[in-house]
C-alpha positions in Angstrom: -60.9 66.8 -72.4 -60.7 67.2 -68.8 -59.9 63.1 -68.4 -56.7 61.4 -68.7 -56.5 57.7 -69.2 -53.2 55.8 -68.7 -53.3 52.2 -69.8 -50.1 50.1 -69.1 -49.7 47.5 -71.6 -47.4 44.7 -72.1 -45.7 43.0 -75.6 -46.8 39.6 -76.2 -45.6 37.1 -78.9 -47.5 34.1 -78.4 -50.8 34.3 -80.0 -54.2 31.5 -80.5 -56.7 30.6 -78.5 -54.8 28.3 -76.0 -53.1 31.0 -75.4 -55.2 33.5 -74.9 -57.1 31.8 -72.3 -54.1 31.3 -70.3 -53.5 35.1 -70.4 -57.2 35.3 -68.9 -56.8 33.1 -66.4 -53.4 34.9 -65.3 -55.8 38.5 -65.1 -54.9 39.4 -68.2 -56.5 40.6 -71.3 -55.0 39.9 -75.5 -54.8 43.4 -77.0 -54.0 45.0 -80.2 -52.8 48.0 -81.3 -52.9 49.2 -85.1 -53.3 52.1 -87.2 -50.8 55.2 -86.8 -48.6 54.2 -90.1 -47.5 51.3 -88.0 -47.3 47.9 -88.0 -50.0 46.1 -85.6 -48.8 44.8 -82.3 -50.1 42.1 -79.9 -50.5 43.3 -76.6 -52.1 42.3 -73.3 -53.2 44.7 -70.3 -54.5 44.0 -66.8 -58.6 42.8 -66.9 -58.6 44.7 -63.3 -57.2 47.8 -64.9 -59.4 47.8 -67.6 -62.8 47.4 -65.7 -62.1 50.4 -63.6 -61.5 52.7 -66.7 -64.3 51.4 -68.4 -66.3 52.2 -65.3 -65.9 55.8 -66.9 -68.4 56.7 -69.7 -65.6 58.9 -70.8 -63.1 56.1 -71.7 -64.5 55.0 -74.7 -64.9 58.5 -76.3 -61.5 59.7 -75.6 -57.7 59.7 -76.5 -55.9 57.4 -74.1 -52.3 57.0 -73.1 -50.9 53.4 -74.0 -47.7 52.9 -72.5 -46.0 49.7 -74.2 -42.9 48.9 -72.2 -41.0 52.3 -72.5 -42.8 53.6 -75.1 -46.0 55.6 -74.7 -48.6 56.5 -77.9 -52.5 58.3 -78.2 -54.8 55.8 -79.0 -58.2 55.0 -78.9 -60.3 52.1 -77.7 -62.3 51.2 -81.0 -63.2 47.9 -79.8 -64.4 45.6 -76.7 -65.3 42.0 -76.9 -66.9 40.7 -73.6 -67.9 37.1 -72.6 -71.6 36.7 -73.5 -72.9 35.9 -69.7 -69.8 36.9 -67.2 -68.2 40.1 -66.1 -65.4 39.6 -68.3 -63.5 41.3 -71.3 -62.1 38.8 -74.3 -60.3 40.8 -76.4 -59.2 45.1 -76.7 -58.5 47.1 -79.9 -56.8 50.2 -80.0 -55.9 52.1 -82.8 -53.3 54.8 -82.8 -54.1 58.1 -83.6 -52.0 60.8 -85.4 -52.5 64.3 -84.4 -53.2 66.0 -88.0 -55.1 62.9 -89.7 -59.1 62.9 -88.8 -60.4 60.4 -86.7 -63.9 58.4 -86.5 -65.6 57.7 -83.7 -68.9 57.4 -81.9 -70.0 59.4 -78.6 -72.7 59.2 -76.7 -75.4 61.5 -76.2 -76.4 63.1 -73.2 -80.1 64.1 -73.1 -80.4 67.1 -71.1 -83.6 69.0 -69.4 -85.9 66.2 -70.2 -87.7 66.6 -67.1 -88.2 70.1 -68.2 -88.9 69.8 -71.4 -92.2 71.5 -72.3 -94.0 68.6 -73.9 -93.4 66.4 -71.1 -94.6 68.8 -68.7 -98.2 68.8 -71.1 -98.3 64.8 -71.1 -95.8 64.1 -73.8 -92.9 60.9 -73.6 -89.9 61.4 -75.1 -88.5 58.6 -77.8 -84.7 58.2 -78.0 -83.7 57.1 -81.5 -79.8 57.2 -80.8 -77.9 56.9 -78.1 -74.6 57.5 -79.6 -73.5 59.3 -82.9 -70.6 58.6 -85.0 -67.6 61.3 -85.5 -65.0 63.0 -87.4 -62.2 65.3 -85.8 -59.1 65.8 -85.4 -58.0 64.0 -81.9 -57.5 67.0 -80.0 -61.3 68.1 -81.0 -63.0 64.8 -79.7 -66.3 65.3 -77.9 -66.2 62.9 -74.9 -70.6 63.8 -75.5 -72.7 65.0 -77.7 -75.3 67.1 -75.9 -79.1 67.4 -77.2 -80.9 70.1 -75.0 -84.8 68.8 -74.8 -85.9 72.1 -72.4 -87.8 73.6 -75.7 -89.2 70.7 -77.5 -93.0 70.6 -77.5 -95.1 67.8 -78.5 -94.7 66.5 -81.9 -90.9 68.3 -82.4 -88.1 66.2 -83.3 -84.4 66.8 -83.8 -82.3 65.3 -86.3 -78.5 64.1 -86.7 -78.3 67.5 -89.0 -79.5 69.6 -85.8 -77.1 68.4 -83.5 -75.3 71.5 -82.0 -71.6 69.9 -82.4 -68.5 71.4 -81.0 -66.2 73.3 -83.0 -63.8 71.2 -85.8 -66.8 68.2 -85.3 -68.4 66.5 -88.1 -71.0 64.1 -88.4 -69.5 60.9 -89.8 -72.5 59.6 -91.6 -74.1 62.4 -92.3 -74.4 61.0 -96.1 -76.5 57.8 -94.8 -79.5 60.1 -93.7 -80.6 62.5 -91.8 -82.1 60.1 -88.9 -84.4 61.0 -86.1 -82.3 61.4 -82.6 -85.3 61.7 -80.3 -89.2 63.1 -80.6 -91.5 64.1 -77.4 -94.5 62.6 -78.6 -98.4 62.5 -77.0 -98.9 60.2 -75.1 -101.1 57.2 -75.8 -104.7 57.3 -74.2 -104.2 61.0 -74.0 -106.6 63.9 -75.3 -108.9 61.3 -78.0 -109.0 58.8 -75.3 -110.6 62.2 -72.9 -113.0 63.3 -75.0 -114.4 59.8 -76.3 -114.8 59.3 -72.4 -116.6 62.4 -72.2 -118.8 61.6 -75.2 -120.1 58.5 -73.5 -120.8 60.0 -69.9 -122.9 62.5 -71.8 -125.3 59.9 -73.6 -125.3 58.2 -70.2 
C-alpha cells in the first residue's frame, strides 16, 4: 500500500436527526466507528475532507488513519451514505481493524490490455460482469485492486472469480456463493452470420 489516508475525526455526543442536520449544515459529517473489540463511538469529520479522499479510488480499499482527538486507530471505510440528488455525504462507517484478525472487503477491478486484447482486435466486445470483488486478508495484505489482464482472451473466453490472479495472503470472500463470470470478449452482434447472409443475397442478385 503505497497510500496513506489520515482522517481527523471529532467525538460527538448528541445524536438524531435534528441533530445531524445541524452538523451538515456546520460542514460536517455524523460518523461511526465500531468493531476492533470496542465499543462503537459517534463521530463526525469534515464533508470537505472527506470529498477530497474519496476523490481517490484507493480510499475505499484501504486501511486508513482515524485520529479521534489524541487517539489514532486503522480502520476502514465500510460504508458511505450520499444524498440521493446532491454532492453530498449523509452518514460514514468505519470499522476498526485489528492487525492478526481477517478482514472483508470489496476492491475494485482494474481491467487491463483491453485494447489489446486479441478478441477485440478480431471484432469481439468485452462484457464486464463485476466491477469489484469481495475480500479476505489480513489488513496488511489488502489489495487496493484486483487486476484481470484481458491481452490473451480471444473470442468466446471468459474468466471466473476462481481465475482471478490474487495477491499473496488474499482470499475470495464468497467464493462459496459461485463461481461467477467476471468479464467474456464476446462476437460481436451483426458480425460473421450477418457477412455471409449479405453475401448470400448479392449472389442470387
Amino acid at each position: 500500500m503505497s497510500v496513506d489516508f489520515n482522517v481527523i475525526a471529532q467525538p460527538r455526543e448528541t445524536v438524531g436527526k435534528g441533530a445531524s442536520r445541524r452538523l451538515r449544515r456546520a460542514g460536517e459529517v455524523p460518523a461511526i466507528v465500531y468493531g476492533g473489540h470496542q465499543e462503537p463511538q459517534m463521530v463526525t469529520v469534515s464533508h470537505n475532507e472527506m470529498l477530497k479522499h474519496l476523490e481517490h479510488e484507493a480510499f475505499y480499499s484501504h486501511v486508513l488513519n482515524l485520529t479521534i482527538g489524541e487517539e489514532t486507530s486503522t480502520v476502514v471505510l465500510k460504508d458511505l451514505q450520499r444524498h440521493p440528488a446532491k454532492p453530498f455525504i449523509l452518514h460514514v462507517d468505519f470499522q476498526r481493524v485489528t492487525q492478526d484478525e481477517q478482514l472483508r472487503m470489496s476492491v475494485p477491478l482494474h481491467f487491463l490490455n483491453e485494447e489489446e486484447c486479441v478478441g477485440v482486435k478480431a471484432g469481439g466486445q468485452i462484457a464486464r460482469s463485476l466491477t469489484e470483488v469481495e475480500v479476505s486478508c489480513l489488513p496488511k495484505d489488502l489489495p487496493e485492486f484486483v487486476e484481470v489482464d484481458m491481452a490473451a482472451m480471444e473470442i468466446g473466453a471468459i474468466v471466473h472469480l476462481s481465475e482471478l490472479a490474487l495477491p499473496a495472503g488474499v482470499e475470495l470472500a464468497h467464493a462459496a456463493a459461485g463461481d461467477e463470470v467476471v468479464v467474456a470478449v464476446h462476437a460481436a452482434q451483426g458480425g460473421d452470420a450477418d457477412d455471409d447472409a449479405s453475401e448470400e443475397g448479392a449472389e442470387e442478385a
